[in-house]
C-alpha positions as CSV (number, residue, x, y, z in Angstrom):
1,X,-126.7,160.6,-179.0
2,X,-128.4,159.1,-176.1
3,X,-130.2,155.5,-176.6
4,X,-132.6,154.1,-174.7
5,X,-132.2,150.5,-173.3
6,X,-135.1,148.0,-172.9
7,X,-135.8,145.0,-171.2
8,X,-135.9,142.4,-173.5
9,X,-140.5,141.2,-174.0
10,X,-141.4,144.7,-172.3
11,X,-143.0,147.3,-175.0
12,X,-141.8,150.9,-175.5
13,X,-143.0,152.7,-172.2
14,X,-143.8,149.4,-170.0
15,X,-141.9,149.5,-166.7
16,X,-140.5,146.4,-165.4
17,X,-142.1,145.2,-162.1
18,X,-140.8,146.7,-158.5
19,X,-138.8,143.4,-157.0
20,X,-141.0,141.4,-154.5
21,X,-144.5,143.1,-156.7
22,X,-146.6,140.3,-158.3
23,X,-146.7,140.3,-161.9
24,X,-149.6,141.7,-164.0
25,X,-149.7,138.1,-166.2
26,X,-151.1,134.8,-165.6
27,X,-147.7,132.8,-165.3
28,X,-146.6,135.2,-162.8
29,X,-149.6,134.8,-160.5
30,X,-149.1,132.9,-157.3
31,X,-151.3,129.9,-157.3
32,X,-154.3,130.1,-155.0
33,X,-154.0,128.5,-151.2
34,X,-155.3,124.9,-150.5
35,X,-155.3,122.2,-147.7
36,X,-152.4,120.5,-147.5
37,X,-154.9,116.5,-147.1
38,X,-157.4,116.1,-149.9
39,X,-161.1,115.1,-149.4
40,X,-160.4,111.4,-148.8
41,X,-158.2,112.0,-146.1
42,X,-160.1,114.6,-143.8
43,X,-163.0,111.8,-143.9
44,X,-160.6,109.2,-142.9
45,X,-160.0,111.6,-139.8
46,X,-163.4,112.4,-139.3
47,X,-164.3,108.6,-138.5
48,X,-161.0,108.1,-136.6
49,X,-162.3,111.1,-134.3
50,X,-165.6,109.9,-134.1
51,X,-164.7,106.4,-133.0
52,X,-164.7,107.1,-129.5
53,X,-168.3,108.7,-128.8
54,X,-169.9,105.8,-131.3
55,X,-167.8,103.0,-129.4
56,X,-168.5,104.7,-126.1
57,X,-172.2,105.2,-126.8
58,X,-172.5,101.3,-128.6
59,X,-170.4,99.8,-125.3
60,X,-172.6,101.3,-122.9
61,X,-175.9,100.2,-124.7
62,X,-174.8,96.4,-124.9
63,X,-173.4,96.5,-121.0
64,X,-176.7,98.2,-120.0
65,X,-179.2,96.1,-121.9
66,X,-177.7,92.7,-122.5
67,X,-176.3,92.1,-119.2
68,X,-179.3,93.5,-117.9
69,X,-181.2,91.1,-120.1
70,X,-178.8,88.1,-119.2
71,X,-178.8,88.6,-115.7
72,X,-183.0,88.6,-115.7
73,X,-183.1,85.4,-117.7
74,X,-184.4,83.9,-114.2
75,X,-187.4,85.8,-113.9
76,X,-189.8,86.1,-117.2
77,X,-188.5,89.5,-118.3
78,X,-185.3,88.2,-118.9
79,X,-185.3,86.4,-122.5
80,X,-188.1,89.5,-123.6
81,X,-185.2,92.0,-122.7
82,X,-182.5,90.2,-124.2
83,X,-184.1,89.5,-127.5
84,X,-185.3,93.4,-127.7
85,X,-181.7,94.3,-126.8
86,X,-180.8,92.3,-129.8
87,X,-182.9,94.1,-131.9
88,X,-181.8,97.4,-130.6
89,X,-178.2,96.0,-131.4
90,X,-179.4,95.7,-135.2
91,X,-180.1,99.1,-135.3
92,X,-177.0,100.2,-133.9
93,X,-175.1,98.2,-136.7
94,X,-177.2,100.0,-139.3
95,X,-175.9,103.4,-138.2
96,X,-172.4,102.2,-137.9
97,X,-172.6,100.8,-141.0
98,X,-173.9,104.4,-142.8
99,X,-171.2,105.9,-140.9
100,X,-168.7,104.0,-142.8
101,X,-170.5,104.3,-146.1
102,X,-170.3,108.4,-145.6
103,X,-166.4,108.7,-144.4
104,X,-164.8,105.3,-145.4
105,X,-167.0,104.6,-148.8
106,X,-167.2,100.9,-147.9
107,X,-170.7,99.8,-149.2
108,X,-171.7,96.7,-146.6
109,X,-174.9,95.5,-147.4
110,X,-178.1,95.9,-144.9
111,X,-178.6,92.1,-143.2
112,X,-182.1,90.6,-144.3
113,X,-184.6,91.5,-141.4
114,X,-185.6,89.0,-139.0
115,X,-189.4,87.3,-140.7
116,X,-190.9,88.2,-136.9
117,X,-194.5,89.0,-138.3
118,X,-194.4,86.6,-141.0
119,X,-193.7,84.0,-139.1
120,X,-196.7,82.8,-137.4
121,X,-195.2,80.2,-135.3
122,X,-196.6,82.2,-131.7
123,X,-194.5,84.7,-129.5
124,X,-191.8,82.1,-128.0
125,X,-190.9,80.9,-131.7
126,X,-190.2,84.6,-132.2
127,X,-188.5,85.0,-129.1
128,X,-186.5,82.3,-130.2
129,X,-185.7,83.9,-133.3
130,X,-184.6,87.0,-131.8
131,X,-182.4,85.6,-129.3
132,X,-180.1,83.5,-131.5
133,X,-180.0,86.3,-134.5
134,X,-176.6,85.9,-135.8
135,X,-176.3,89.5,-136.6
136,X,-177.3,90.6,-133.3
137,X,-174.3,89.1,-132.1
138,X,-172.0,90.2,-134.0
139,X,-172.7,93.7,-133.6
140,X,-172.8,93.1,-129.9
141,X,-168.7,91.7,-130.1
142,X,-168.1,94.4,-132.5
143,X,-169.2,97.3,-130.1
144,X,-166.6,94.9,-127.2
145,X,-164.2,95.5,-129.8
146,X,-164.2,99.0,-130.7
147,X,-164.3,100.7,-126.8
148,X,-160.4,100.4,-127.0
149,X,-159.7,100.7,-130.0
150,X,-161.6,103.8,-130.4
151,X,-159.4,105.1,-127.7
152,X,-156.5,104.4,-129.1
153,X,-157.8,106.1,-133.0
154,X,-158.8,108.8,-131.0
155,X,-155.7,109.6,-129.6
156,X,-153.4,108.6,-132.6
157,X,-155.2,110.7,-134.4
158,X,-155.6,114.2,-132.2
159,X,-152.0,114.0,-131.7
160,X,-150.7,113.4,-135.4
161,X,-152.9,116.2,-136.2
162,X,-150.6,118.4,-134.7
163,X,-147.3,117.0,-133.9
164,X,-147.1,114.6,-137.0
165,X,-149.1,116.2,-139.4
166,X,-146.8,115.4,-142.3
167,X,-147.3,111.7,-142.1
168,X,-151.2,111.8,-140.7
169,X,-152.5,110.6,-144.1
170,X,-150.8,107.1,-143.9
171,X,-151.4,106.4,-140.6
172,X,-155.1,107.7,-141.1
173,X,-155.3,105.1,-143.9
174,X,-153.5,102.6,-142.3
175,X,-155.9,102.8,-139.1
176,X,-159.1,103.0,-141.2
177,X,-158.0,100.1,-143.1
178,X,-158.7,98.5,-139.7
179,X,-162.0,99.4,-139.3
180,X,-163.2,98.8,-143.2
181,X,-161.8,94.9,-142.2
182,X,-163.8,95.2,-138.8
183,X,-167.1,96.8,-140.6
184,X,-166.4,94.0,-143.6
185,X,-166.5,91.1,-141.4
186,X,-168.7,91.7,-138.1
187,X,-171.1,93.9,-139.7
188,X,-171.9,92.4,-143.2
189,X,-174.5,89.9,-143.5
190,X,-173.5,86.5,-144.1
191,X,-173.5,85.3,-147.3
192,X,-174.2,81.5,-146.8
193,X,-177.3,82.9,-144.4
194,X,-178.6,85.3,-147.2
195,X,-178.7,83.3,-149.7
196,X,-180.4,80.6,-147.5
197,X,-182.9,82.8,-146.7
198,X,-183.6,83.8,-150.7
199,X,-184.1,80.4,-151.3
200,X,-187.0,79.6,-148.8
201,X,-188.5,83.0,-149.8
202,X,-188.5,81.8,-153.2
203,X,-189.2,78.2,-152.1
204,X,-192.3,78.9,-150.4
205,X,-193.6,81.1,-153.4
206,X,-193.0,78.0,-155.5
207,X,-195.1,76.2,-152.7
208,X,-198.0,78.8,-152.6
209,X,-198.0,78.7,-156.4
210,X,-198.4,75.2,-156.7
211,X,-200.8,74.6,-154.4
212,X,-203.0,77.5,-155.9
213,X,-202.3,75.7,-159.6
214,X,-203.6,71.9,-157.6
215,X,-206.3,73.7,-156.5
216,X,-207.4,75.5,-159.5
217,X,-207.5,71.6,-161.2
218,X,-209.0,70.3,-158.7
219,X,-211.6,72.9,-159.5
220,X,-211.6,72.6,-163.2
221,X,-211.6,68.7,-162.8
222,X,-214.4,68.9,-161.1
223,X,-216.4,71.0,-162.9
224,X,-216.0,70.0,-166.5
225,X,-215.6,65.7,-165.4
226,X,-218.1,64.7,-162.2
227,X,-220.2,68.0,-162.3
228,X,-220.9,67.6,-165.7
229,X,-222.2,64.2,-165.7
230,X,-224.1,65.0,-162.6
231,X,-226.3,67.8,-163.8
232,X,-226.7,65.3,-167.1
233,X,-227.8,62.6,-164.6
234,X,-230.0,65.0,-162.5
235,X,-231.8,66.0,-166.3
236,X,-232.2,62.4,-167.4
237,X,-233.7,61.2,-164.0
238,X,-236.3,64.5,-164.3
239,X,-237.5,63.2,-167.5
240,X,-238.0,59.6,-166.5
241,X,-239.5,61.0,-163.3
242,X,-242.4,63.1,-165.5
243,X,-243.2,60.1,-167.6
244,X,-243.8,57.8,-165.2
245,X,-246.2,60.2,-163.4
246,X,-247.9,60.9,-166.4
247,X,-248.7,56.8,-166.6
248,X,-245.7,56.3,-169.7
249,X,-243.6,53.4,-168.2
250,X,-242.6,52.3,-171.7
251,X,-239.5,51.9,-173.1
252,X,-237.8,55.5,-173.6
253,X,-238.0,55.0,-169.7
254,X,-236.1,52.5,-169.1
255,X,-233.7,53.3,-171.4
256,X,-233.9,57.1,-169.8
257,X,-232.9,54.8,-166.5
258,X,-230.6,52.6,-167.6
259,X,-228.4,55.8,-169.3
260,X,-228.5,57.6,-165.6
261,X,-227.0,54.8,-164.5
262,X,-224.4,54.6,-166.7
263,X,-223.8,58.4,-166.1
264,X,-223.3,57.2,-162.5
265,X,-220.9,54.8,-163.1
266,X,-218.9,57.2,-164.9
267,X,-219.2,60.3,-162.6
268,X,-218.1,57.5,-160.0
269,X,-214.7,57.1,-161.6
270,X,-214.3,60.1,-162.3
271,X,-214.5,61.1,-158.6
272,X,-212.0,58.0,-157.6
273,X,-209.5,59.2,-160.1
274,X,-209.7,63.0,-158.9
275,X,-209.4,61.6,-155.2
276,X,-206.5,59.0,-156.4
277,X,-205.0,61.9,-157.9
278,X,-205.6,64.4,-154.5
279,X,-203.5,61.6,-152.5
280,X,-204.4,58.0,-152.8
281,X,-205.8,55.8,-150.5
282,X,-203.4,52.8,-151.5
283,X,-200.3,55.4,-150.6
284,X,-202.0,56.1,-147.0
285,X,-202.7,52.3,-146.4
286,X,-199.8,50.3,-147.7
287,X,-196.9,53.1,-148.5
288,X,-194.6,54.3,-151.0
289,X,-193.7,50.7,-152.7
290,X,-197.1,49.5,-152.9
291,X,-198.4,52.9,-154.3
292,X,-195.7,52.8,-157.3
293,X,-196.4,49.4,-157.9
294,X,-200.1,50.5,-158.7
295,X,-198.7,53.5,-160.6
296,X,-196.1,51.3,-162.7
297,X,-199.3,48.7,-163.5
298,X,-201.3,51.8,-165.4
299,X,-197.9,52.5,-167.4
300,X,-197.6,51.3,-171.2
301,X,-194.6,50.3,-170.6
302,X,-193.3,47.2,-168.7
303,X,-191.9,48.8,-165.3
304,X,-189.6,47.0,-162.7
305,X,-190.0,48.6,-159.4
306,X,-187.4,48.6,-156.6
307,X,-188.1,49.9,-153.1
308,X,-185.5,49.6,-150.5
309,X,-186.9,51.8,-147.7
310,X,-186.7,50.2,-143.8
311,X,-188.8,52.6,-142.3
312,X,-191.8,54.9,-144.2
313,X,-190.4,58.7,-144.9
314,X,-193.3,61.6,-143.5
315,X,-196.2,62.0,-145.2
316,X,-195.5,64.7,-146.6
317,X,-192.2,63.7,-148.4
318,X,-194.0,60.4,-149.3
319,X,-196.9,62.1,-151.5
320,X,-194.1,64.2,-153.5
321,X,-192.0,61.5,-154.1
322,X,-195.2,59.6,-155.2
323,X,-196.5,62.1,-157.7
324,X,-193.0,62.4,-158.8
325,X,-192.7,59.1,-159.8
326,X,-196.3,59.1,-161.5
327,X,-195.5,62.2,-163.7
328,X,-192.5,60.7,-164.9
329,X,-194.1,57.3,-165.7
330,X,-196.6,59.4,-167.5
331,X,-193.8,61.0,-169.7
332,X,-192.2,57.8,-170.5
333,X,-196.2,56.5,-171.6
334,X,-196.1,59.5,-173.7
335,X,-192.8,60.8,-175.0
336,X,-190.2,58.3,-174.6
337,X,-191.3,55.4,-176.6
338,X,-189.3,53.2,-174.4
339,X,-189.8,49.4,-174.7
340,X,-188.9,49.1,-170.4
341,X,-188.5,51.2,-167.6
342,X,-187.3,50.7,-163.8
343,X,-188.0,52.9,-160.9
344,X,-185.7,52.3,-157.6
345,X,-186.2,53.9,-154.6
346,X,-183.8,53.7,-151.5
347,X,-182.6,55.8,-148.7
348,X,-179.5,57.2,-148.2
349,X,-178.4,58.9,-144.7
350,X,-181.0,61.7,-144.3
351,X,-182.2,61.5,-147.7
352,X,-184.6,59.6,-149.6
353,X,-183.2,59.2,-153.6
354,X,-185.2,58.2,-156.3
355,X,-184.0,57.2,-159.6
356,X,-186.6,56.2,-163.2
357,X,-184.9,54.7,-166.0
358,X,-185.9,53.8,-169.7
359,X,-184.4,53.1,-172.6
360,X,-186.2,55.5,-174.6
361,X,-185.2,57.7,-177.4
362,X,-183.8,60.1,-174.7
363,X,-182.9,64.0,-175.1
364,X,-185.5,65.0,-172.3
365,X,-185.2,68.5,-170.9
366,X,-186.1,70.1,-167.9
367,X,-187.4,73.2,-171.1
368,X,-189.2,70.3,-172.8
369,X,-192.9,71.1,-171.9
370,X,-193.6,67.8,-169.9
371,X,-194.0,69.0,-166.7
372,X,-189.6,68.6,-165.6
373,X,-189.6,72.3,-164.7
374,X,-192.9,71.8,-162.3
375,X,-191.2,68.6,-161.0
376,X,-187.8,70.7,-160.4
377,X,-189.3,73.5,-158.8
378,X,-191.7,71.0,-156.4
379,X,-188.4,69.6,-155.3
380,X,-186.7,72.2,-154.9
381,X,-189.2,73.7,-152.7
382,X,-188.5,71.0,-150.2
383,X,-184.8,71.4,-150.6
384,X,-184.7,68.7,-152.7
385,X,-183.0,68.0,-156.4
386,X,-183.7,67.3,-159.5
387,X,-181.1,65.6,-162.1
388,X,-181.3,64.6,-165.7
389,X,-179.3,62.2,-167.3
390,X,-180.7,62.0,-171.3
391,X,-178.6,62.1,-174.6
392,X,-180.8,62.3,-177.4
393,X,-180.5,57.9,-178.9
394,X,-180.9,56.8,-174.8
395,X,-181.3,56.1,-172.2
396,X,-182.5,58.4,-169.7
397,X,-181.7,58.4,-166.6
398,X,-183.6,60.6,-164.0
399,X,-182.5,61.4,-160.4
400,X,-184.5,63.0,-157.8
401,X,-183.5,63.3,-154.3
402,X,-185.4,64.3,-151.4
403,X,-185.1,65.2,-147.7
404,X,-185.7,62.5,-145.4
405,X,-187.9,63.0,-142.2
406,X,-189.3,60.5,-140.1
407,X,-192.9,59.4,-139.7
408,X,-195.0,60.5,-137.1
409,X,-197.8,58.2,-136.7
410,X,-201.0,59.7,-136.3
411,X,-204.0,58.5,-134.8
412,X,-206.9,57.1,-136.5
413,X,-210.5,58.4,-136.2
């Protein structure tokens, strides 16, 4: 009896594969060909390789323009040509800087651009501008830099691509390591410089806004106060006028007169306490102590005023510190109900400090509604700061601090 032998997992009437056939089942299957360097790594290479045209192309630009530009600066073309080389270098810097985002993934932010047309300071203020750009410059040294050592990536790389292909992904990482810390430091903006420049963008909204808001109360001051009583004056002096053509010089006349006068009085100091409040004349004439001793004499509360200043600050820091000291004087008439108050004002290297006291009820906030956060952001917009000091039970304690600049007389008319 013959019997007939299988191969242990085939079926009745399977054959077993010929040697060096591929099997019919999944496991069996060979698994598909693939590149030996992921994604990553063939980037890495592609921006090693393309070192040398960008460095090449980036190292004759700067040689041709901005020596060109430098060695013109005797004739009048010479600073134009440098500055628009400058420019040009910018650019440059933002290609180089995609190029690493694309085959490195390092994400460098783009540098601020340089306020040219917003400026309005003239052509050579601009010029001026262009020529000291910080990042400019350091695209200009980065593009010295990389003309040898794009050589030197560039021929690394082409000959590990063949001859040491095994070990081409760690010295492709190790050399674009070099260039991430070259792209990181020479061709990312400077943090200290952009966040400078966010503040004065944000400072000079501050600015605009507050001079609209003066503006707008100037307006409404007018209107509702001195306007009012004007047209009321203009009405009363009609009437008197018709009855004393029509021959009644009685009584209702004179007192018809006698209330346009008052009306005058009154529109009168109305229109000195808008002006005081524009800029006083006693703060143009006599300065900053004499003009807080005027504001501390309207205050409720006994004020001690302390003014330690050798030389009178500019104009323009002289009315903010003024108005600064009047609005808090105000708050401690209204809020504080203090029983004495001191203001001192000195000056301290470059800047000018001033500091009001009382001995309140304290808890004052900059959130409080009493004008702080106007104050703050008024300071602020001069570079200035503004501290509070106030527990609530007292005292309060409030700092402000302001960037000296000297006078410059001006002539009078």
């Amino acid at each position: 009896m013959t019997e007939r032998i299988t191969s242990p997992g085939l079926r009745e009437g399977e054959r077993l594969p010929l040697p060096g056939s591929r099997g019919t089942r999944d496991g069996e299957r060979l698994p598909p060909p693939r590149l030996a360097l992921d994604g990553p790594t063939w980037r890495e290479i592609a921006h090693l390789l393309t070192n040398l045209p960008m460095a090449l192309i980036g190292f004759i630009y700067v040689v041709t323009v901005l020596f060109t530009g430098a060695g013109l600066t005797v004739t009048v073309i010479g600073f134009p040509l440098l500055a628009a080389g400058l420019m040009g270098a910018r650019q440059w810097g933002k290609v180089e800087r995609a190029r690493a985002r694309l085959l490195l993934d390092v994400r460098v932010d783009e540098p601020s651009p340089l306020p040219l047309r917003r400026g309005g300071g003239g052509l050579f203020q601009q010029l001026w501008m262009g020529l000291k750009d910080p990042v400019g410059w350091r695209t200009v040294l980065y593009e010295f830099i990389r003309l040898p050592w794009g050589v030197l990536t560039f021929v690394v790389t082409l000959v590990s691509l063949f001859v040491a292909w095994p070990v081409l992904p760690f010295i492709a990482r190790g050399l674009t390591h070099v260039d991430r810390a070259m792209v990181r430091v020479l061709l990312s903006p400077s943090d200290e410089l952009e966040r400078r420049i966010a503040e004065l963008e944000s400072d000079r909204g501050v600015v605009v806004d507050t001079a609209a808001a003066d503006l707008r109360r100037i307006e409404r001051d007018l209107h509702d106060g001195a306007q009012a009583r004007l047209v009321n004056l203009a009405m009363g002096l009609g009437l008197a006028k018709e009855k004393l053509l029509e021959g009644q010089a009685d009584e209702s006349v004179a007192a018809m007169v006698d209330e346009a006068h008052g009306e005058v009085k009154l529109a009168l100091q109305e229109l000195r306490d808008l002006a005081r409040g524009i800029h006083p004349a006693v703060l143009t004439d006599r300065g900053l102590d004499a003009a807080l001793s005027s504001v501390a004499s309207r205050c409720t509360v006994p004020v001690k005023v302390t003014a330690d200043l050798p030389t009178r600050p500019a104009a323009a820091i002289e009315g903010i510190a003024y108005f600064t000291v009047s609005e808090l004087l105000q708050n401690v008439s209204k809020h504080s109900g203090a029983r004495s108050a001191s203001v001192d004002v000195w000056r301290a290297d470059q800047r000018l400090l001033i500091q009001v006291w009382d001995d309140g009820r304290g808890g004052a906030d900059v959130s409080g509604g009493t004008g702080m956060a106007g104050l703050a952001d008024r300071l602020g917009a001069v570079d200035g700061l503004f501290v509070i000091e106030s527990p609530v039970g007292g005292p309060t304690t409030i700092t402000a601090e302001l960037p000296w600049r000297d006078r410059r007389e001006e002539p009078r008319r």
